[in-house]
DRENZAVO-173987 format. One record per residue: x, y, z of N, C-alpha, C in turn; residue in one letter. Coordinates in steps of 0.2 Angstrom, whole numbers, plus 5000, padded with zeros to 4 digits. Example, Ala and Ser with C-alpha at 12.3 -4.5 7.8 and 13.67 -1.06 7.14 Angstrom:
506649725039506249785039506649845039a/506449895035506849955036506450005039s/
This chain:
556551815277556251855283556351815290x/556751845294556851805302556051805305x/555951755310555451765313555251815317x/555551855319555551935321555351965317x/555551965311555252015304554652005305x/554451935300553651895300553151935308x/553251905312552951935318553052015318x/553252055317553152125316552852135310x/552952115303552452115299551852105301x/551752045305551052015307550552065309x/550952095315550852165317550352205315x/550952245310550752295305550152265299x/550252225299549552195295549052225301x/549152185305548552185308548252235311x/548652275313548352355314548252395309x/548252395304547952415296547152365296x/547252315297546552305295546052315300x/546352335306545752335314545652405309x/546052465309545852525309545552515301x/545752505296545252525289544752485291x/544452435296543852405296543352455299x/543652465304543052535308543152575306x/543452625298543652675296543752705302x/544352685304544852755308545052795307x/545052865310545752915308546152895302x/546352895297547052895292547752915297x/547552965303548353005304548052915309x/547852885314547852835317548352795314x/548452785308548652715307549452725306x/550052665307550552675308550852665300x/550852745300551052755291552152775292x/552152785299552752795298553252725299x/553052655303553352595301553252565295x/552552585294552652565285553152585277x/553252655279553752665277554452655277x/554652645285555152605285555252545283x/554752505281554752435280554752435272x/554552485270554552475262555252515260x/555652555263556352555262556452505262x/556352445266556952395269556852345263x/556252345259556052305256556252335248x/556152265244556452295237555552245232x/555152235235554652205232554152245234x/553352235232552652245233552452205240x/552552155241552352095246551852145249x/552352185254551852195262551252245258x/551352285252550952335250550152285249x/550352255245549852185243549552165248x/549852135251549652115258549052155263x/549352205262548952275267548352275262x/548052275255547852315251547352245253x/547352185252547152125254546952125260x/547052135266546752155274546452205274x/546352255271545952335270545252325265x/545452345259545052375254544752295250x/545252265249545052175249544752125253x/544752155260544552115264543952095262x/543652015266543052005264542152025267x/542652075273542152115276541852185273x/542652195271542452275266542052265259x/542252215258542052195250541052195252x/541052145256540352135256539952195262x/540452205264540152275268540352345267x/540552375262540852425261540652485266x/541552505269541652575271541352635267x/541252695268541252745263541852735261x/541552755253542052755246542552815247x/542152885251542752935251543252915255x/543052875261543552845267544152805263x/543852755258544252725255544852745248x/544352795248544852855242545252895245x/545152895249545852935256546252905257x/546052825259546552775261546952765257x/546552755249547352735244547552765242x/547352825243547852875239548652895243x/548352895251548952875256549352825254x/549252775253549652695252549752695244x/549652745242549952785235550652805236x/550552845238551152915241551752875243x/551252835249551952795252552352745248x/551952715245552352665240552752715235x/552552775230552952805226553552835230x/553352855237554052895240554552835239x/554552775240555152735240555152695233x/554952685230554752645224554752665216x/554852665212554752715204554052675203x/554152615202553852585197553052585202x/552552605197552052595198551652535200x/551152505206550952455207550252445207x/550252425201549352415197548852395200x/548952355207548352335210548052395214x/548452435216548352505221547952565215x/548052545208548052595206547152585204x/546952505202546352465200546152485205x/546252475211545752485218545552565218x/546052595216545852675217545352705211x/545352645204544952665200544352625200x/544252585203543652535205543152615211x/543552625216543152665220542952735218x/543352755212543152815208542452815207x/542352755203541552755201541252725205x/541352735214540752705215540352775218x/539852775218539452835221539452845228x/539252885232539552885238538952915241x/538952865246538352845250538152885255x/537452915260537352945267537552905271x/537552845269537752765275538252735273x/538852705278539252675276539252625281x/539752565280539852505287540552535290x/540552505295541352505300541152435303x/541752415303541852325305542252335310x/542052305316542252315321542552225324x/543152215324543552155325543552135332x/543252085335543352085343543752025344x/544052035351544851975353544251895352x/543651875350543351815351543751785342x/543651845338543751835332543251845327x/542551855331541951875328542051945326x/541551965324541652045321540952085321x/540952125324540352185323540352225319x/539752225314539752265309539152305309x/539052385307538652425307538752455301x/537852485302537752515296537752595299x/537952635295537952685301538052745295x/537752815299537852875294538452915293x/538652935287539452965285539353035289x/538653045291538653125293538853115301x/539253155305539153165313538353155316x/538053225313537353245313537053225310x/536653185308535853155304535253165305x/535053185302533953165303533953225314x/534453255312534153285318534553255324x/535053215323535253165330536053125327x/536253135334537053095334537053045335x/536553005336536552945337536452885331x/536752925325536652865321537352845318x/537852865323538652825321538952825328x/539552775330539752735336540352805339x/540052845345540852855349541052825351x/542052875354542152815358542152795364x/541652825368541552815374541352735371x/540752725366540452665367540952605364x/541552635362542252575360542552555364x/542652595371542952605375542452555383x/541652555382541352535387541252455384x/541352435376541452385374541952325377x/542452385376543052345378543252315384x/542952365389542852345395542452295397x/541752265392541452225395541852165391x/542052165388542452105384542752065389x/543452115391543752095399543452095406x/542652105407542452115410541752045411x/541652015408541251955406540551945410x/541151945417540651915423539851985422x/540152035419539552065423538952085420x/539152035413538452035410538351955409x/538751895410538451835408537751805411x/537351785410536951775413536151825414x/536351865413536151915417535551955411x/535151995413534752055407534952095408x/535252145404535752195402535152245396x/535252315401534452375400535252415399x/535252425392535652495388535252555388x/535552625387534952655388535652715381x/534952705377535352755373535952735367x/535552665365536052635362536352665356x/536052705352536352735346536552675340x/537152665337537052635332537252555335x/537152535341537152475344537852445347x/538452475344539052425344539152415350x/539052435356539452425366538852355366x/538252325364537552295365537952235361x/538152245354538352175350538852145350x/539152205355539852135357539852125363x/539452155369539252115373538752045369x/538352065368538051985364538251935363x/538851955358539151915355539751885358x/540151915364540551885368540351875375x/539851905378539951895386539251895388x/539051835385538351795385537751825390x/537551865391536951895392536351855393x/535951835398535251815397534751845391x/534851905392534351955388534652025387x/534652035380534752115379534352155377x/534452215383533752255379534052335376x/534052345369534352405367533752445367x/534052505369533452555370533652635366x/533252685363533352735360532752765363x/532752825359532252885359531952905353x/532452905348532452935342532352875334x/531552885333531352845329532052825324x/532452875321532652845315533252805317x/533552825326534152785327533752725327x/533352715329532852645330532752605326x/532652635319532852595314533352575310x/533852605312534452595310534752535316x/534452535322534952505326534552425326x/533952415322533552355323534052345315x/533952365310534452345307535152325308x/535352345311536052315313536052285317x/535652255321535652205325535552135319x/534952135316534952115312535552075306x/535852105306536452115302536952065303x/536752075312537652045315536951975318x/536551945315536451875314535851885321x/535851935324535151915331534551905328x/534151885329533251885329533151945335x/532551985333532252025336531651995340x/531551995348531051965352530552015353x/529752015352529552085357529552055364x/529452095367529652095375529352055379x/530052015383529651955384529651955393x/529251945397529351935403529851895406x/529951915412530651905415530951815416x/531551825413531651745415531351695409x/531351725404531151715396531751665393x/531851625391532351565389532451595380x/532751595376532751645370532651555367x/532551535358532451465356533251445355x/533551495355534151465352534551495361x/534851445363535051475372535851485370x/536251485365536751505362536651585365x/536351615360536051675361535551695366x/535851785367535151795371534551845369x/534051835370533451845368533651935368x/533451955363533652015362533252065358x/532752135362532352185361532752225360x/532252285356532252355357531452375358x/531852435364531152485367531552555365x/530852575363530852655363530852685369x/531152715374531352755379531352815378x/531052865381531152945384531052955389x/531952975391532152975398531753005402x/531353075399531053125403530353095404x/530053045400529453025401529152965405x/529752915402529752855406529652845412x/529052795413528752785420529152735427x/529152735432529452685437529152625433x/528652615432528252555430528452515420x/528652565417528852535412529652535414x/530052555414530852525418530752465422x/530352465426530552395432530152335428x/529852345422529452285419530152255415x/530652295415531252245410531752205414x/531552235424532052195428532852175426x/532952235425533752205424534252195427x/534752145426535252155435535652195431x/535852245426536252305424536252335418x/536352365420536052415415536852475413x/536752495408537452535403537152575399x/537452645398537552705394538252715391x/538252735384538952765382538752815379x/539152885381539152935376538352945376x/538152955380537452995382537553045384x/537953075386538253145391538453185385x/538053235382538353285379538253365381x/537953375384537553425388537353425395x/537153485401537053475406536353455406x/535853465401535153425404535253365403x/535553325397535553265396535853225404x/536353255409536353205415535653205420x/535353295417534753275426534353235420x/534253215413533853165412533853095412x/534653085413535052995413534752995421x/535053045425535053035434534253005435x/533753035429533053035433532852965429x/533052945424533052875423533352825428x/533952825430534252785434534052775442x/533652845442533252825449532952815448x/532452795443531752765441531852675440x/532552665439532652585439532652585446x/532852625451533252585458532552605462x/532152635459531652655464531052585464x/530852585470530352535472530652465471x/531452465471531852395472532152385482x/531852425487532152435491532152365494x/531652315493531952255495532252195493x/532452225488532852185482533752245481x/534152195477534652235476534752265467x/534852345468534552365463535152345458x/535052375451535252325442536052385446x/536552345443537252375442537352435436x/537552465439537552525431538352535429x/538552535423539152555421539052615415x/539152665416538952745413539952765408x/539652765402540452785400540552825396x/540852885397540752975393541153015391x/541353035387541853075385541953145386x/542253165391542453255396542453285388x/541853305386541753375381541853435385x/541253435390540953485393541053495402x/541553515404541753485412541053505417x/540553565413540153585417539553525419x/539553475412539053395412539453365413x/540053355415540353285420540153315425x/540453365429540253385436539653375437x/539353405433538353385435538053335436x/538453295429538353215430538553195438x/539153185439539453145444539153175451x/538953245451538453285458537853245458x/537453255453536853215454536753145455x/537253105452537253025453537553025462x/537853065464538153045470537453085474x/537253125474536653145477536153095476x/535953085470535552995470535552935473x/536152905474536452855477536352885486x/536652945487536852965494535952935497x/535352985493534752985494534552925495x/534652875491534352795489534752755498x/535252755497535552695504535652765509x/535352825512535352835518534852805522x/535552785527535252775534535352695534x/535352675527535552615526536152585527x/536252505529537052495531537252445523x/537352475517537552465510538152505506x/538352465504539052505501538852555496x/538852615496538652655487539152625484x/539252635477539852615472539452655465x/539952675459539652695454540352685449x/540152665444540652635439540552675433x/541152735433540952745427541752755423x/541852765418542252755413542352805409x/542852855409542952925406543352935399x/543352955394543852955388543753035388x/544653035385544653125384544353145376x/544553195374544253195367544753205363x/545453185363546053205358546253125355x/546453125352546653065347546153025346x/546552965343545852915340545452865347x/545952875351545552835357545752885364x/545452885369545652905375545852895380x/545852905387546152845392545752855399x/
């Protein structure tokens, strides 16, 4: 194999195990270089290989995907292998009878690989909709606001960082876990997302603080001292918001409906309200155009907010937000 080969194999590994870690899409993954690469081949190797960074890996094994997700997946890397192959390959076939018997769970993991090398893993529901609420598995606006903060470092290191609407946690633990935060505070509404998300923090190695006054040092300064608060948008007071002092604050995939923006708008003036001689917490908002009538709402009322907050003032407005469409497995 030329070192062109190895390196596009490399590849192809590699993008098979980013996507069966987060259980991606199946059409997501590139099943059509695969198959070209197993004409070219007269061995098992790369099949092996793949089956090894997927369903072998040692994040799947001790964190298992759902078993249906992974009964889809081999059966695809079945197909492909027999379309070019006669001879049956045993290991593909043991894998597919190992997950036969395994019972199939309300909850599954997705392992989420980040450019540090560390990995976020959640536990999260196989249903869209659960216990009444979407917030117990990751959009991806919140894939998409991760990744941003990745490449974005400066503008959470140091700093306390007030999520609103965390859901099953993923945008909150790899800010943690790459772009060093003073203090994180993950916030929900809904009791059972809340135990779901205090478990997963858990999971991916944080200690749980109750809340600690400003400018709080965590014992391990590696890490940052990191809560969860129960939050409702519509209820939440000026006074329990400015008690978390954050210099920014982020939403993902909170915008599904037009009440849900006059309820983010009426949180987000309740952070910048009574800061007027201080500079208010930075917001980065990231959502996926379902419903054009709640992006327009959204983006009308935030600009009416902002307009309201620096009139008359000599202040730059600015608003950061971050939009994904809702067709394929990521957006732009």
């Amino acid at each position: 194999m030329t070192p062109e080969e190895s390196a596009e194999a490399a590849r192809l590994l590699r993008s098979f195990e980013r996507r069966f870690l987060a259980a991606r899409a199946l059409r997501s993954f590139p099943w059509q270089t695969l198959e070209e690469k197993l004409r070219d081949s007269t061995d098992s190797e790369l099949l092996l290989a793949i089956l090894q960074k997927t369903v072998k890996h040692p994040l799947s094994v001790k964190h298992p995907p759902s078993a249906k997700y992974v009964h889809c997946f081999l059966l695809e890397l079945i197909k492909k292998h027999e379309a070019v192959h006669t001879e049956p390959l045993d290991e593909l076939y043991e894998a597919l009878a190992e997950v036969l018997t395994t019972e199939e769970s309300s909850q599954a993991h997705r392992s989420y690989l980040l450019p540090s090398g560390d990995a976020v893993t959640l536990c999260e529901s196989t249903a869209i909709i659960s216990h009444g609420t979407t917030g117990l598995v990751t959009w991806n606006a919140a894939l998409y606001l991760a990744e941003w903060a990745v490449e974005n470092p400066a503008a959470f290191t140091n700093r306390t960082v007030l999520e609103l609407g965390s859901g099953a946690g993923f945008t909150g633990l790899a800010i943690c876990k790459v772009c060093h935060p003073r203090a994180y505070i993950f916030s929900d509404c809904h009791s059972r997302v809340l135990e779901q998300l205090r478990g997963n923090i858990l999971l991916n190695g944080f200690s749980l603080e109750p809340t600690q006054p400003p400018g709080h040092c965590p014992p391990d300064s590696k890490k940052p001292t990191v809560t969860v608060a129960q939050l409702d948008w519509d209820l939440v007071t000026v006074s329990q918001l400015s008690a978390f002092q954050p210099d920014t604050v982020i939403a993902a995939d909170v915008l599904y409906c037009p009440e849900t923006s006059h309820s983010l708008v009426r949180a987000l003036r309740a952070l910048s309200a009574g800061q007027t001689d201080q500079r208010a917490p930075d917001a980065f908002v990231a959502f996926t155009i379902r419903n054009p009538e709640t992006s327009q709402r959204f983006t009308a009322e935030l600009v009416q907010m902002l307009t309201h907050r620096f009139q008359g003032r000599n202040q730059n407005i600015s608003a950061d937000v971050l939009v994904t469409d809702t067709q394929g497995d990521k957006g732009h």
